[in-house]
N, C-alpha and C positions, 0 to 999 in steps of 0.2 A: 504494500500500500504506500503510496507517495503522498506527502503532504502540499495539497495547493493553495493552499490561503500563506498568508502575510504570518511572516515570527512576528513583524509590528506593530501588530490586532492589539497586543496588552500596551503599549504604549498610545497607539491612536485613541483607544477607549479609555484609560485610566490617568497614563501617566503626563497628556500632553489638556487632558481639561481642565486636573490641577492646577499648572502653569497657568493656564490661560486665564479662570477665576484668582490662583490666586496673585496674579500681576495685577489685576483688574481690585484686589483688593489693597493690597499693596501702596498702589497707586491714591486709591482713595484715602486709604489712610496718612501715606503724606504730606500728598497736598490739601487735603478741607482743612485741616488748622490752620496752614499758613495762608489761606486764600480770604482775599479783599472779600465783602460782602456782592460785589457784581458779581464776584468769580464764582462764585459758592452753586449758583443755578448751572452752570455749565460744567462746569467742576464735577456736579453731581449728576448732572443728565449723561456725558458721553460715558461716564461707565456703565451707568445703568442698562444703555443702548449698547454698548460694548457686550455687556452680562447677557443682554436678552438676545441680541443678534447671536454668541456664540450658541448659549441653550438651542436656540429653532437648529443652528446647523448641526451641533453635535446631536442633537437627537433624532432628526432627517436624515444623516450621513454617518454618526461614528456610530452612536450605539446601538443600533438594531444588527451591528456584525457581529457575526460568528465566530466564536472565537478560534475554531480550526476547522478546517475542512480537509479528510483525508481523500485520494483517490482507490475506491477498490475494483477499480475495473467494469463492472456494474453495477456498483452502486458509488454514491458519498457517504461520507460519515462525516455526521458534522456532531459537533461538541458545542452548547452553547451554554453558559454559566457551569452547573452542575450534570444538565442532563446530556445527553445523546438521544441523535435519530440517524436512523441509517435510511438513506434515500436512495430508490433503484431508479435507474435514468427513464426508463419506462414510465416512472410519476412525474418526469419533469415536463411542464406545456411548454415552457419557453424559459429561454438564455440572455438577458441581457446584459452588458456589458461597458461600463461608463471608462474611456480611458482618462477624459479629460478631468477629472476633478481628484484630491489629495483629498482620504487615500481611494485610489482605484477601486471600482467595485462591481461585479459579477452579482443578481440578481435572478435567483432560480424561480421562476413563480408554478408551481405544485398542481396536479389535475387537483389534486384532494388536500382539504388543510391534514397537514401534518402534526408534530409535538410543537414546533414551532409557526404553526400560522400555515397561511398561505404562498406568503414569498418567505425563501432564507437570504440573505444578504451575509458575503464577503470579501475580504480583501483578498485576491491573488498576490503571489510573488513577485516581486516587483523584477521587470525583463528590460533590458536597455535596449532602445530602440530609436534609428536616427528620425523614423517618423511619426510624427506625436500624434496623429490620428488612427496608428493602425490598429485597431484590434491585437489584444494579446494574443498568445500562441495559447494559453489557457482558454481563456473562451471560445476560443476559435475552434479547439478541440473540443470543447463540452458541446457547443452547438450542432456540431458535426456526431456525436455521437449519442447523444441525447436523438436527432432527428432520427438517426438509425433504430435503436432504440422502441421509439414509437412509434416506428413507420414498422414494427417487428410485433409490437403490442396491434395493430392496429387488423394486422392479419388472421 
């Protein structure tokens, strides 16, 4: 079995929102003491905007991932908190796959909800590549084999 998701996954979900809130408190804390009474409204509005813009993106983009995703040939297995599902390609309806946004992400969405929902969401291995639109070799493969797959369920 090959692991295709992101080593990253604990870092994009855990250890980079920390930073993120806590610079954003940081922040607050030391400048609203030293700041004029103009300051004090602006001072306190772009973190809070800061605070609330990162929560919509970390919650739309980091934490609904998975935190590993192994390959077993016909099936995945995916690992999310505590639990496991094992998914055969034959349950997947479709492959989508985001290159453009940090971190990268692969979007299984399921004929049938699963332990985890309807769609799983993760991050692949990150692959270097000189063209920044191209589809991974990971997705590219899962879409390719998933179609097989169902087009095998389907007979």
């Amino acid at each position: 079995m090959t692991r295709i998701s992101s080593r990253y996954t604990f870092f994009y979900k855990k250890v980079f929102p920390v930073f993120w809130f806590g610079f954003i408190a940081f922040f607050v804390a030391w400048t609203l003491p030293s700041s004029v009474v103009e300051q004090r409204v602006v001072m306190f509005v772009s973190p809070v905007l800061m605070g609330v813009i990162g929560f919509i993106v970390f919650k739309k983009f980091v934490w609904d991932l998975a935190d590993e995703v192994t390959d077993g040939g016909e099936f995945l297995l995916v690992r999310k908190g505590g639990e496991e599902a094992r998914v055969r390609l034959s349950c997947i309806m479709n492959v989508s796959a985001s290159s453009n946004v940090n971190p990268p992400r692969i979007v299984l969405r399921l004929v049938k909800p699963g332990r985890f929902g309807t769609e799983i969401a993760f991050s692949p291995t990150i692959e270097f590549s000189l063209n920044p639109f191209a589809k991974g070799r990971i997705a590219e493969d899962l879409i390719v084999r998933v179609d097989r797959a169902r087009s095998e369920r389907q007979r």
